[in-house]
N, C-alpha and C positions, 0 to 999 in steps of 0.2 A: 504493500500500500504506500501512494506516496504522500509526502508532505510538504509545505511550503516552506524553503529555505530561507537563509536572512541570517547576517552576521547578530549573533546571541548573547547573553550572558546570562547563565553559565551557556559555554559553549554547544551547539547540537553535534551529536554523533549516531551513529549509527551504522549499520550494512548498508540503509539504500544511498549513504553518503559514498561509499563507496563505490556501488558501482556507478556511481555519477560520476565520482572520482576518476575512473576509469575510461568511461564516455567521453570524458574532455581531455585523455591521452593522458592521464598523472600517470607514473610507475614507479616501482618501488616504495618506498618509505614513502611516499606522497600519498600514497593509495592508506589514509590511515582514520579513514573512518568520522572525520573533525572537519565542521562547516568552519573554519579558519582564514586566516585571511590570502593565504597562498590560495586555498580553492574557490575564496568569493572570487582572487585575480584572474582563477582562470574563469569561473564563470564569466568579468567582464569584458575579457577576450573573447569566448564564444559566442558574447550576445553581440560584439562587433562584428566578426567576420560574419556572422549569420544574418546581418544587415539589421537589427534593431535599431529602430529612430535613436539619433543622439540620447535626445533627454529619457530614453531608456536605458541606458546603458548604465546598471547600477548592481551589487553585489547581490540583490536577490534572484533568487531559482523559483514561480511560482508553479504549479500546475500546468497550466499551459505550457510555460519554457521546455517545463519536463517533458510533457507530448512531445514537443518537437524535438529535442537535443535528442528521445529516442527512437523517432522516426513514426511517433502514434500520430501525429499530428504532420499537414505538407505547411511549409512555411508561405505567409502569402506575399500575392506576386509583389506588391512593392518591398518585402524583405528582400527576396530575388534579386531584385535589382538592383538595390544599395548595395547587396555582396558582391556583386560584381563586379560596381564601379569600387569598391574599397580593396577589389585583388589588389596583392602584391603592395600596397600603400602600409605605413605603419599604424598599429592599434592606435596608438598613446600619441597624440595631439604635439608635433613639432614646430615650434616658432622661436627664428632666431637662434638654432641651433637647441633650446632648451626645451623639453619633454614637462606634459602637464603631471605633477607627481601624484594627484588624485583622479580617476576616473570622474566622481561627481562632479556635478558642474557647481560652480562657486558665485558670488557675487565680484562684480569689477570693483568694488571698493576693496580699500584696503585699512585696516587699524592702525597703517606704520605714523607712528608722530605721534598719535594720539595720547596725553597727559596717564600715565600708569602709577601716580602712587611710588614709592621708593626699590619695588621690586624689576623695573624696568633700567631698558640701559640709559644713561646718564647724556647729556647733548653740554656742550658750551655753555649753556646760560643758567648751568647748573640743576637742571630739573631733568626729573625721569620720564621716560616716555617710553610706550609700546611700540618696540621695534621690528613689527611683523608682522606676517598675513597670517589671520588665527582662517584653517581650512578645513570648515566643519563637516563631520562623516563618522557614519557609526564607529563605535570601538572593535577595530578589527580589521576595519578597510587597509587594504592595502597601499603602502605610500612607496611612489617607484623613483628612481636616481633623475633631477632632471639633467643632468649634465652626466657623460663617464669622466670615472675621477677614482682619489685613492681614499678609504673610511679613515678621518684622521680620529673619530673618538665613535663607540660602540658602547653607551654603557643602558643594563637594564633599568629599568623602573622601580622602585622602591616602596611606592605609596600612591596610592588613589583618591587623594582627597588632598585637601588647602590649593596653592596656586599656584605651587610646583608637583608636579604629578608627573608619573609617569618616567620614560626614559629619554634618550641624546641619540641622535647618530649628526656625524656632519662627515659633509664630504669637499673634499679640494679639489676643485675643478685645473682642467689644466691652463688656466688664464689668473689660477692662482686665489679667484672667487672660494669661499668657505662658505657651501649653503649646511644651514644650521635646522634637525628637525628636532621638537620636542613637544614631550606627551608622546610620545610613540615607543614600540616597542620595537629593538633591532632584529633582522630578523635574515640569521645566519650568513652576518654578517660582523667580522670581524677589524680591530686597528691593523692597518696595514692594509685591508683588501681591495685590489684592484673592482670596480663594479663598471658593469656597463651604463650607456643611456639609459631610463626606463628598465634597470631592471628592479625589482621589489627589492628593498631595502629596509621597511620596516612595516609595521603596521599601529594603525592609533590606539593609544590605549584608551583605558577605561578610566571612567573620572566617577566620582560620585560627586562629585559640586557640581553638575553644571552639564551643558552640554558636549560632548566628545569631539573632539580638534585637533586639525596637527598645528603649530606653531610655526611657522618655516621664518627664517632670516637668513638675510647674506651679508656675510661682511667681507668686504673690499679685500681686505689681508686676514691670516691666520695672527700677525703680528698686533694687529689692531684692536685687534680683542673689541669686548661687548660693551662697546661706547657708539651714541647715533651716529657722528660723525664718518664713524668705517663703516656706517651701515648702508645698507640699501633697499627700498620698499618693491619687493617681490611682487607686485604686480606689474610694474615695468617689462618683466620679461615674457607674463601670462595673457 
């Protein structure tokens, strides 16, 4: 019998995860039973290639999907057709060289500037500010590299609640750029690791304050450290 998937907490598992798991080409250890964020990413690569309207393209698996991903269901003809034209083009939204690192779609605003209280980074005039596009999605979504680069820091989550939650990855672009993700969880990915464009790198964690986000910032240099000044408001390149 099937059921309607969706990244969970506590997470869903089961057989019929698996053989979905299967159906979307996982093998090995992947094949493990856990709606997670590795299998929501493949599901939102199958619902691309299979020509889903944009603003479908999101981490649930419902009923329907399942007809179709196992052939109980024919896909209709305007999915046909957007498969088609999306042959051979990439999943994951490229501009400027940089890869969107959430599937969802987001607001074009951005919170970079915006006055934070004493827990944000610091600017010239002496006051703190939110130095970042908060890019909100369930706990679990997948967060993918926008640039390839090397993991200069991998560290896990800790805690799920106050206004630091969750975990770091950042990665060093080769222009030297430090994109900075937190609230997320890394995700087999270690300091040191070479990673490509778009490949999954972490996922968002779980908050209990609040709604579930990743944090992203870029700063100018690694040297520069988490002052606005080195910063840069990551919608510029989205």
């Amino acid at each position: 019998m099937r059921r309607q998937l969706a990244l969970k907490e506590p997470m869903l598992r089961g057989d019929d995860i698996k053989e979905i798991q299967r159906k979307l080409g996982m093998t090995g250890n992947d094949v493990d039973g856990r709606y997670g964020g590795f299998t929501a990413a493949a599901v939102e690569e199958w619902k691309w290639k299979s020509g889903y309207p944009s603003t479908r393209i999101n981490s649930i698996l419902g009923l329907w999907g399942q007809a179709m991903l196992f052939g109980d269901l024919e896909f209709p003809a305007d999915y046909k057709e957007r498969a088609t034209k999306r042959r051979g083009q990439p999943f994951v939204p490229v501009k400027n060289g940089v890869a969107r690192p959430i599937a969802i779609a987001t607001t074009t605003k951005s919170e970079f500037r915006v006055p934070d209280g004493e827990e944000g980074p610091d600017d010239t005039d002496g006051k703190h500010y939110h130095g970042a596009k908060d890019w909100f999605a369930p706990s679990g979504t997948a967060v993918r590299a926008p640039v390839a680069g090397t993991i200069t820091e991998s560290r896990k989550g800790t805690a799920h609640t106050g206004q630091v939650f969750g975990g770091v990855v950042k990665i060093k672009g080769a222009d030297g750029k430090i994109w900075v993700f937190r609230h997320v969880e890394p995700h087999r990915v270690d300091e040191g690791d070479r990673v490509r464009r778009a490949q999954v790198v972490a996922t968002v964690s779980r908050w209990d304050g609040g709604a579930t986000h990743a944090h992203i910032e870029i700063w100018k240099t690694q040297s520069g450290g988490y002052h606005i000044p080195n910063m840069l408001d990551p919608m510029r390149f989205f």
